[in-house]
VOPAGU-2260 file (C-alpha; in pm, 1 decimal, decimal comma):
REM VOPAGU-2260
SITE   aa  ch    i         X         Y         Z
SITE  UNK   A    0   -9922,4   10512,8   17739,1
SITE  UNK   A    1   -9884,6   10268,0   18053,9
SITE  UNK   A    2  -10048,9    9922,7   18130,0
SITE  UNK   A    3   -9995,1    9765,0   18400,8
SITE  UNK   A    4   -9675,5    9519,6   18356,8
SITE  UNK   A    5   -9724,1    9134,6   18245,6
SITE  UNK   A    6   -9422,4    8914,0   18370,5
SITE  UNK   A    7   -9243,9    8751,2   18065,0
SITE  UNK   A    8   -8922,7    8558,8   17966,3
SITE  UNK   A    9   -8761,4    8799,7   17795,9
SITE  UNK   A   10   -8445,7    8950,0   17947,8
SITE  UNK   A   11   -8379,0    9278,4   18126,1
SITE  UNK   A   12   -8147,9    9500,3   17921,0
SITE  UNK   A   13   -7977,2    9841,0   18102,5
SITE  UNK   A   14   -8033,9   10129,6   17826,9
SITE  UNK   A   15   -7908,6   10439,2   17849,6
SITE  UNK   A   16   -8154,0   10792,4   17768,2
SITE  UNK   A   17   -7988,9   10997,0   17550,5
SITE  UNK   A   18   -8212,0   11255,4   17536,1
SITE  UNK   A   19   -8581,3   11435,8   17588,1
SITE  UNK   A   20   -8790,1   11585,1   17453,8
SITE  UNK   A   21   -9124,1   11757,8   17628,7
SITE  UNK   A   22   -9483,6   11683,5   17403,3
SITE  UNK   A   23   -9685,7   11869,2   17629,0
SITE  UNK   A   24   -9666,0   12008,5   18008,9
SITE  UNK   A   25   -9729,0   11682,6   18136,9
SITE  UNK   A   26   -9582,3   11399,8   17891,5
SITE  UNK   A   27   -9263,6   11380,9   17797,6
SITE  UNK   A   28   -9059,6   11179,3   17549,6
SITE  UNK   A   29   -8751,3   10935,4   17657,5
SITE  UNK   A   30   -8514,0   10871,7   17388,2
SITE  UNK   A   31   -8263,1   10554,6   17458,0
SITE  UNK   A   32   -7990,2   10414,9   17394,0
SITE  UNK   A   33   -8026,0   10004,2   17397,4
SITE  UNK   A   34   -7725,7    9774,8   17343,4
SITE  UNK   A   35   -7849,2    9377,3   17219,6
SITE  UNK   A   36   -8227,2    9540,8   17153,4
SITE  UNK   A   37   -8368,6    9291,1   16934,4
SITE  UNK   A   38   -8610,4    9527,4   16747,4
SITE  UNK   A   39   -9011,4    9594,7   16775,6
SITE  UNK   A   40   -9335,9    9592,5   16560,9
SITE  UNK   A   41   -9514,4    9906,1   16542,3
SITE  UNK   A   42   -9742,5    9876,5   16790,0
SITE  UNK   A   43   -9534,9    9675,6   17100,1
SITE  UNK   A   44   -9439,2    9805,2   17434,9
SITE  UNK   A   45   -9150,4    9740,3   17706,9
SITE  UNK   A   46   -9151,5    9688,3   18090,1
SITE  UNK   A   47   -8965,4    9960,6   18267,7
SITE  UNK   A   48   -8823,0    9891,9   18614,1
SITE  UNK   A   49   -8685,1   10101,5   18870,4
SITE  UNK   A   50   -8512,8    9984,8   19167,9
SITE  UNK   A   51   -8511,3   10201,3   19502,9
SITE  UNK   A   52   -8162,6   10193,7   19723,9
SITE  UNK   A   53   -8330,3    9965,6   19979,3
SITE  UNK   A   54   -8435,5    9700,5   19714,6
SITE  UNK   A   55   -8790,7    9747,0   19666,7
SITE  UNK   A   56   -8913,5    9771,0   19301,6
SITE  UNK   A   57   -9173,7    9893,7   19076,1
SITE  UNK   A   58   -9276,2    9793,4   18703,1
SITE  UNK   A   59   -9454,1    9924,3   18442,7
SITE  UNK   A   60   -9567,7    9913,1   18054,4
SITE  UNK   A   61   -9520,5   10176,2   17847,1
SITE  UNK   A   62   -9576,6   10147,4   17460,7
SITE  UNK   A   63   -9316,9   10238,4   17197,2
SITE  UNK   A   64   -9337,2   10532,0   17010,4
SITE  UNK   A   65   -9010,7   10526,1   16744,1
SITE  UNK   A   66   -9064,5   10344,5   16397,5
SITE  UNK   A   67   -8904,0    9990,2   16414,4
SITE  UNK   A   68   -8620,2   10127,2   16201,4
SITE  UNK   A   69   -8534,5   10446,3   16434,1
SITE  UNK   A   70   -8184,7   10423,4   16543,9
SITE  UNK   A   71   -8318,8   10495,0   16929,7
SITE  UNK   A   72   -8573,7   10333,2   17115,4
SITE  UNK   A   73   -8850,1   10575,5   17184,7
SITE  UNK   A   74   -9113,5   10612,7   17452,4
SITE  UNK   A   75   -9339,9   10884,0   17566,5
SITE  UNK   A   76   -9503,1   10924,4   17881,9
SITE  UNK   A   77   -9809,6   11098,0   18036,0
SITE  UNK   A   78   -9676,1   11221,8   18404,1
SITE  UNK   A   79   -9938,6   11105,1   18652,7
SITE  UNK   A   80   -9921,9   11414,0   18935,1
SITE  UNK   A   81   -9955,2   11078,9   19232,7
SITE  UNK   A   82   -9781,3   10811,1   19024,3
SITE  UNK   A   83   -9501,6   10575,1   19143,1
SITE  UNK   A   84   -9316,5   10564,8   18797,8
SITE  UNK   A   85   -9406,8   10824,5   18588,8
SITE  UNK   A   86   -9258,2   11214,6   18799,1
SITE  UNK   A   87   -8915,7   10974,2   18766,8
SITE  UNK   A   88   -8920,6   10926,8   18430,7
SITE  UNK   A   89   -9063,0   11241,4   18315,1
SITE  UNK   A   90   -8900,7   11467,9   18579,4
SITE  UNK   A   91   -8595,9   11309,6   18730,3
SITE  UNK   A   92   -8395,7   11047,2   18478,3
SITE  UNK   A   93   -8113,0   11267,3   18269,4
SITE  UNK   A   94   -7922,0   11180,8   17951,0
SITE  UNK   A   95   -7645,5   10916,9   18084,3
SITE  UNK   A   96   -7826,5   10808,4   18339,0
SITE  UNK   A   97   -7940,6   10375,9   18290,0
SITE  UNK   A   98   -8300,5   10270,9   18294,3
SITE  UNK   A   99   -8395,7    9916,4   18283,8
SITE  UNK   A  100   -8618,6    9739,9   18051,6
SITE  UNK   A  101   -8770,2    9407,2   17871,8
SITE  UNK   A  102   -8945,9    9395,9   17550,6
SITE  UNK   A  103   -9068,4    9405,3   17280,9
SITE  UNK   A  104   -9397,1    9294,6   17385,6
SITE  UNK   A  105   -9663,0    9195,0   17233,4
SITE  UNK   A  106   -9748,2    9065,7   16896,4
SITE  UNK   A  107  -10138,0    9087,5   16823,8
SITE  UNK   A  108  -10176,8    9502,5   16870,3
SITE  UNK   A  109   -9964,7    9555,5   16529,7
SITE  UNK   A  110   -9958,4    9677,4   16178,5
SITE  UNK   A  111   -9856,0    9444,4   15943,7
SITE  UNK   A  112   -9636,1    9598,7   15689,3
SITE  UNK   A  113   -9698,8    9361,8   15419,5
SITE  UNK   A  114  -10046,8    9468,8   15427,0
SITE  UNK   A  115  -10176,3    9695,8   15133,1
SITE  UNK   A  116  -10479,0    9775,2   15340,6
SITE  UNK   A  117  -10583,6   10112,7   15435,2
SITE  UNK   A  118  -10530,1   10162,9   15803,4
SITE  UNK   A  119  -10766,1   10370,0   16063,4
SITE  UNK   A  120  -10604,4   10453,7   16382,9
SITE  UNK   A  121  -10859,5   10569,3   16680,4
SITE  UNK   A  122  -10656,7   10737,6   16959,9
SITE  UNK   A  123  -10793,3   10860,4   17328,3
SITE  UNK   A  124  -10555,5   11071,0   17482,1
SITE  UNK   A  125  -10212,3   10895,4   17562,3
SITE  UNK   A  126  -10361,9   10576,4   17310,1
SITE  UNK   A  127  -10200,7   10794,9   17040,7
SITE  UNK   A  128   -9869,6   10635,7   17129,3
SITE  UNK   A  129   -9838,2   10290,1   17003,7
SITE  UNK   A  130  -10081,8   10462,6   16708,7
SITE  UNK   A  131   -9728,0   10694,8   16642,9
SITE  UNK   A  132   -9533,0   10412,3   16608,8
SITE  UNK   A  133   -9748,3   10282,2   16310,0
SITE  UNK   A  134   -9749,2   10635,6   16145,1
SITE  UNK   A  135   -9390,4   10619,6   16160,7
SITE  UNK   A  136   -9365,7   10301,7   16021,3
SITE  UNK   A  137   -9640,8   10337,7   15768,1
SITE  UNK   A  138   -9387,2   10667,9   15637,8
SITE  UNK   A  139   -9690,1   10693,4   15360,4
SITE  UNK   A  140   -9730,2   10357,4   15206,1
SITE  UNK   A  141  -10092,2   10319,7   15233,6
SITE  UNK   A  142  -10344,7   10559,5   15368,3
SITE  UNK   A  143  -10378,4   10661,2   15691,7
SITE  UNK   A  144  -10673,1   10865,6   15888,5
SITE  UNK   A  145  -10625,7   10935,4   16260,2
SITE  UNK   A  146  -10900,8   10970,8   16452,7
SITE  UNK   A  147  -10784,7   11159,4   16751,6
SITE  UNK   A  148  -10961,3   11251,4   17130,7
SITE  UNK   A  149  -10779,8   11475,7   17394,5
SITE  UNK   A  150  -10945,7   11688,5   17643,6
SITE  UNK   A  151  -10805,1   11970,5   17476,9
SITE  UNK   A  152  -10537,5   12133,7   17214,3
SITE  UNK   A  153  -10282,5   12153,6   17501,4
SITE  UNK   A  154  -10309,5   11758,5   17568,0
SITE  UNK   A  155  -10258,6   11612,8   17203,4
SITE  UNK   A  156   -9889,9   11452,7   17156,4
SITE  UNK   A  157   -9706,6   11507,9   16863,6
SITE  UNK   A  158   -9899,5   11784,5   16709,1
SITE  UNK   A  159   -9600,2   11945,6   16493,0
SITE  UNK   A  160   -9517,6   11609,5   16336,5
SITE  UNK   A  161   -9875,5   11508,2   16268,5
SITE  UNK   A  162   -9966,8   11812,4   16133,3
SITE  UNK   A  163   -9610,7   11728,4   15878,7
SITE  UNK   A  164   -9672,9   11420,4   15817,2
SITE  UNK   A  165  -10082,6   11517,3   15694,8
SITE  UNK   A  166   -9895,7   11771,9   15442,5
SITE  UNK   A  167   -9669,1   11543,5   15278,8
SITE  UNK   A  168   -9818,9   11170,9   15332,9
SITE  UNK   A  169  -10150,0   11052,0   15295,7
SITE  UNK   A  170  -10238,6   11093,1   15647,6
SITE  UNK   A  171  -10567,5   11262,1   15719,5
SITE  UNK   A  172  -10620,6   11456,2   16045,0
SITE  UNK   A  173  -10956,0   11473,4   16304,8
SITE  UNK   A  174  -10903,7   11594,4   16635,6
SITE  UNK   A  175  -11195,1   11565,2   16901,3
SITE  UNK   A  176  -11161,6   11758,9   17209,6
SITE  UNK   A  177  -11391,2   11670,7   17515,1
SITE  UNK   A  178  -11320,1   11949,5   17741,1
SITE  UNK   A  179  -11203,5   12298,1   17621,9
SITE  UNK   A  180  -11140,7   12345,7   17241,3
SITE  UNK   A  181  -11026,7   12577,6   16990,0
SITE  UNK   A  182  -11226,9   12831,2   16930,0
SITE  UNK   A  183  -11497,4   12783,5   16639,5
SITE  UNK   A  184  -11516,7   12465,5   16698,8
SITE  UNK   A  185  -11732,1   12262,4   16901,4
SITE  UNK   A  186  -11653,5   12021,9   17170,1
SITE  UNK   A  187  -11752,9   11643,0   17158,9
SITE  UNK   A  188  -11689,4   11327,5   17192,6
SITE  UNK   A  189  -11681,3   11081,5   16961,7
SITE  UNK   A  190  -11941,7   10922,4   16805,1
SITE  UNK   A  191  -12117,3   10786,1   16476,9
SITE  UNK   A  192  -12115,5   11031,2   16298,3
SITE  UNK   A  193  -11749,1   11102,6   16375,8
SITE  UNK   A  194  -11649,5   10736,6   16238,9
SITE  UNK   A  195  -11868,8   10758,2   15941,9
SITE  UNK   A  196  -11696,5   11126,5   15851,9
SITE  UNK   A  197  -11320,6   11087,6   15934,8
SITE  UNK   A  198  -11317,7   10719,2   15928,9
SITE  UNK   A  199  -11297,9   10458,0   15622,6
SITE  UNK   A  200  -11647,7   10282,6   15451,0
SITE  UNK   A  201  -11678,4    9910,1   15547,2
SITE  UNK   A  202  -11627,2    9830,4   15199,3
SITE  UNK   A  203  -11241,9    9963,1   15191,7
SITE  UNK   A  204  -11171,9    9667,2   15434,3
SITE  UNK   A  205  -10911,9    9953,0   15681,0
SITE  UNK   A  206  -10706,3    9755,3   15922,6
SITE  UNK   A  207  -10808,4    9973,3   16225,7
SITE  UNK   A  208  -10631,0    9987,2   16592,8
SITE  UNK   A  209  -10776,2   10136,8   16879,4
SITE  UNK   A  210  -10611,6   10251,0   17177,2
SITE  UNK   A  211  -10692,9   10498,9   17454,1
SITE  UNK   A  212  -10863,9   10465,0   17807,8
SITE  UNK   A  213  -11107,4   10152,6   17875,6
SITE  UNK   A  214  -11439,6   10347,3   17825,2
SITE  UNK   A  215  -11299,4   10584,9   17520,0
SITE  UNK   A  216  -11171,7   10216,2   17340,7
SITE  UNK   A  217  -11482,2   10058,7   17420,5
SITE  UNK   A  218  -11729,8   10294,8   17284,1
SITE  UNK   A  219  -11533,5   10364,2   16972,6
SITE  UNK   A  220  -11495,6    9998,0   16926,4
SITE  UNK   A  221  -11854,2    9937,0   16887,5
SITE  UNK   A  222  -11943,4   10270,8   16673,4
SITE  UNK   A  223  -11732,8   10087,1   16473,2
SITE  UNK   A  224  -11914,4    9729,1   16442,6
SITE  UNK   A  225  -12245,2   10004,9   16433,5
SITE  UNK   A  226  -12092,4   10114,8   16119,4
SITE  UNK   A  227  -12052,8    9772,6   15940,6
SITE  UNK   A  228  -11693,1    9710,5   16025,7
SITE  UNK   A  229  -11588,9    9384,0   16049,4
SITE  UNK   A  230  -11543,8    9278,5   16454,2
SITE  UNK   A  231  -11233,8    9078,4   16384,5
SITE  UNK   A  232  -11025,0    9377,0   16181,3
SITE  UNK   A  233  -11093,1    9615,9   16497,8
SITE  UNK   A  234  -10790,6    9554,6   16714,5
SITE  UNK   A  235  -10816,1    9790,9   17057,9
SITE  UNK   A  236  -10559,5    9809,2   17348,0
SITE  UNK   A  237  -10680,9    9964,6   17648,1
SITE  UNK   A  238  -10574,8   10085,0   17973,6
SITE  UNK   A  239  -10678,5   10199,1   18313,0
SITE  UNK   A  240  -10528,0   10336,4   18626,6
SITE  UNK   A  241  -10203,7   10192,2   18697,1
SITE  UNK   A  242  -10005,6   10384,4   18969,9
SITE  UNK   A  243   -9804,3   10520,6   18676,1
């Protein structure tokens, strides 16, 4: 997932990929190599930067995937066909070659370990990211249900793993697809009836993120205050076109 980058003080470190690996067609996963990385939250994101021969730079945010105890820094991302960024990343950079970034980022957007709360993660499209890092962290030490929205089977990240980790963890599974899905089952987006199904009751008190595009986070985010949720457990991050 990308958002648009927010100058900080933190320092630019050079990293080092040491390997991908694709998700889907279009979104691929950079694993790095990052000497002095302090370590992240579940739930944070970096600045990338590339610099072009004749000086002129670009920047963008892109959200962690790894667990905060993964030996590599992990971070997947959705190739935008016109992007600035993105056909680099995804279809240029090779293991060995340096990529430059700040982080982590960010401190509100982020599961609390010490929490014994259920969690309820509600993902549109690349939103599952930062929503992967938690399930990673979480490693099945309280309950997790995923709420998941793609425009179809091809798009979802991580489906191998997720389908894993929902065998041997508590992690329960609902995948919405707006577009084309499989067959049998219906296409949709989501709604109330969606969060009272595959989401948690009010009463279980979930700590629930929500992260996909602007109009996906801000629907979901008020089917969810609709549903008696507390407004001040709902966390979203959104984003929006960014010249990824």
């Amino acid at each position: 997932m990308a958002r648009a980058a927010v100058p900080g003080r933190l320092n630019w470190l050079v990293s080092s990929l040491n390997a991908t690996r694709d998700e889907t067609p279009t979104a691929r996963t950079l694993v790095l190599d990052v000497p002095g990385w302090p370590g992240h939250l579940a739930g944070q994101h970096v600045d990338i930067k590339l610099t072009a021969e004749d000086g002129y730079s670009a920047q963008r945010s892109y959200s962690i995937a790894s667990a905060p105890d993964a030996a590599r820094l992990e971070l997947t991302i959705q190739r935008i066909a016109d992007g600035e960024v993105s056909p680099y990343l995804t279809g240029v950079l090779e293991p060995g070659d340096p990529l430059e970034l700040r982080g982590p980022i960010g401190g509100w957007f982020v599961w609390n370990p010490s929490s014994p709360a259920p969690v309820l993660l509600v993902a549109g499209g690349s939103g599952v990211v930062p929503l992967m890092s938690m399930i990673r962290a979480i490693e099945g030490r309280v309950p997790v249900r995923l709420i998941y929205s793609v425009r179809s089977p091809a798009d979802a990240l991580y489906v191998a793993e997720l389908s894993e980790r929902a065998r041997v963890s508590p992690l329960t599974l609902t995948y919405l697809y707006t577009r084309r899905a499989p067959e049998g089952v219906p296409a949709g987006r989501i709604n109330a009836g969606v969060v009272e199904a595959a989401g948690w009751p009010p009463e279980a008190k979930p700590a629930i993120f929500v992260c996909g595009p602007t109009g996906f986070v801000e629907a979901a985010a008020d089917l969810l205050v609709a549903a008696g949720h507390d407004p001040g457990t709902v966390k979203t991050e959104r984003f929006g076109p960014t010249g990824t």
